[in-house]
N, C-alpha and C positions, 0 to 999 in steps of 0.2 A: 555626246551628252553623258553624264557621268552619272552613277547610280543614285545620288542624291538628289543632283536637278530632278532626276524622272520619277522618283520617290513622291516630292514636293508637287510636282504638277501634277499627278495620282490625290494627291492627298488635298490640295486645292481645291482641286475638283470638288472629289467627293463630298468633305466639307462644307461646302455649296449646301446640301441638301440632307445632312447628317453629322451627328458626333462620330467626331473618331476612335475609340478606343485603340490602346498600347499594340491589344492581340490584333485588333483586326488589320490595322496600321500593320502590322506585320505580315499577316495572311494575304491584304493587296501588294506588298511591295514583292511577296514572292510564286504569288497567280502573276502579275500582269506584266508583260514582256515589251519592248520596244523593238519596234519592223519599220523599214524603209520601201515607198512603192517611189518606181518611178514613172514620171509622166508617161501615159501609158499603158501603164503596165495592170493586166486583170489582177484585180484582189480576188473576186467570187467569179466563180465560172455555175453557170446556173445548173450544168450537169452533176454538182455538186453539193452535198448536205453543206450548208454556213455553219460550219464548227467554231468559230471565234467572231465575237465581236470588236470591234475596231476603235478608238478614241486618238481621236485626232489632236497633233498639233502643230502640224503646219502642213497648210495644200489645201486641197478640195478633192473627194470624194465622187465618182458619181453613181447613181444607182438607175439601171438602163434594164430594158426587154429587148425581145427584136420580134417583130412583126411583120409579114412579108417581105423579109430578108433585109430590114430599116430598123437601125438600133433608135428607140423609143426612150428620150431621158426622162424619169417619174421623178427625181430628188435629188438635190445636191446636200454636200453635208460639207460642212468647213469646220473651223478650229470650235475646239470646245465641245464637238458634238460625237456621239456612238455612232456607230454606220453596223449593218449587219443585213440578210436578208430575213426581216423579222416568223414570217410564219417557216421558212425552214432552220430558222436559227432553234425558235420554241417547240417545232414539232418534231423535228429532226428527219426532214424528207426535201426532196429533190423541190424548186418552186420556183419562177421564171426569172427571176433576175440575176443581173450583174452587176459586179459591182466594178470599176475602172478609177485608175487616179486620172481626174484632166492635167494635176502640176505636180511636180515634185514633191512627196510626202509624207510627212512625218508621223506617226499614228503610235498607240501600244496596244496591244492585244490582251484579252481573256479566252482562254475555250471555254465553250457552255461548261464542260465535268465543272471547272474550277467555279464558275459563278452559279453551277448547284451547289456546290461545296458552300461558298458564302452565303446562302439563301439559306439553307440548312442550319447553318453554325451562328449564323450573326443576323438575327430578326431584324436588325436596322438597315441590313439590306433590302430588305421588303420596300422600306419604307420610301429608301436609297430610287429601287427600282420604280415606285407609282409615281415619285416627282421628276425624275429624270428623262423616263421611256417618253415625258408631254415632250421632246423636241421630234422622236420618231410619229407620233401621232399627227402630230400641228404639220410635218410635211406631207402626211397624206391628207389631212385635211384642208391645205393651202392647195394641195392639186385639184382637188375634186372645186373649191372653190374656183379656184383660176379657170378651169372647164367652163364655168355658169357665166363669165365673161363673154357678152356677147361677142364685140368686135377684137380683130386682131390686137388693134392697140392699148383696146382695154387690157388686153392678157395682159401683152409687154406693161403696161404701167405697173400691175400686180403684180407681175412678176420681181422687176426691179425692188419694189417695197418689201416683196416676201425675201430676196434675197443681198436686201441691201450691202452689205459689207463683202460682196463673193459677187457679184453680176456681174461686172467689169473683166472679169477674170474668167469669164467662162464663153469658150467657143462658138460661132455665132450659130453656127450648124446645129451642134445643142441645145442650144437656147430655142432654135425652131421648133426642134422635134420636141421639146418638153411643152411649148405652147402649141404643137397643134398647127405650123403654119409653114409656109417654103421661107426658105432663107430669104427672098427676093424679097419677098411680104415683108421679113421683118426688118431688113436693109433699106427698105423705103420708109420704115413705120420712125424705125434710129435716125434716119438724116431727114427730116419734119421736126427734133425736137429742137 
């Protein structure tokens, strides 16, 4: 992808939820970098401060714990969306998760310095920030929902709805551990529908 395509898909984006100005337009195209993960492959290692936030555009993301020695999925993220681990991305300290691609991935990156820098210099990232950061919010709040599902298959239905356009595409192993249930559970819950 050539410095323009990535320029444009920065600037769409943004756009979305903000005017652009000449400078700032200028100040994103040379903070924000393009990085390839592959399937696989750890973005965030939890033993690690999340120095860069992540925007995707193409793959899935996922954002995992491990709890007695069982990787725990809390969030997927696909096109269009920021990935980071947000209280060590904002506090700048060590915080339990991971982050992992499940497919091949397309993303571009910010370090925090530089989106202090744009906080600092361009007030409309402020604004940028309060309407954007609802996709990291609504996934924790879609989890905690999905938890209040009594039955397994109520989860799976929410599930699917919360991640409509990416469920298909994600592993059935994860899909368990993110609802809560054994693969078998959810294997039996799939071929019912």
């Amino acid at each position: 992808m050539n410095n323009i395509e990535k320029t444009e898909i920065i600037y769409t984006h943004f756009e979305k939820f903000i005017t652009l100005s000449e400078k700032l337009k200028s100040e994103l195209s040379k903070r924000i970098k393009p990085i390839e993960f592959k399937k696989g492959e750890l973005v965030l290692d939890a033993n690690n401060i999340s120095k860069k936030s992540y925007f995707i555009s193409k793959g899935i993301l996922r954002t995992y714990f491990i709890k007695d020695g069982k990787e725990i999925s809390e969030y997927f993220s696909g096109i269009d969306e920021w990935v980071n681990s947000p209280r060590s991305f904002t506090q700048r300290e060590k915080d339990i998760y991971y982050i992992d691609a499940i497919e091949n991935t397309e993303a571009y990156f910010i370090n925090v310095n530089d989106l202090v820098y744009l906080f600092d210099n361009f007030p409309e990232m402020e604004r940028y920030a309060r309407l954007s950061m609802g996709t990291v919010f609504g996934h924790f709040m879609e989890r905690i929902t999905s938890m209040r599902f009594t039955s397994a298959k109520e989860k799976y239905n929410h599930f699917q709805e919360t991640y409509s356009k990416i469920y298909h595409r994600i592993p059935l192993g994860m899909v368990a551990s993110y609802l809560g249930i054994t693969q078998e559970t959810l294997s039996r819950i799939r071929a019912k529908k």
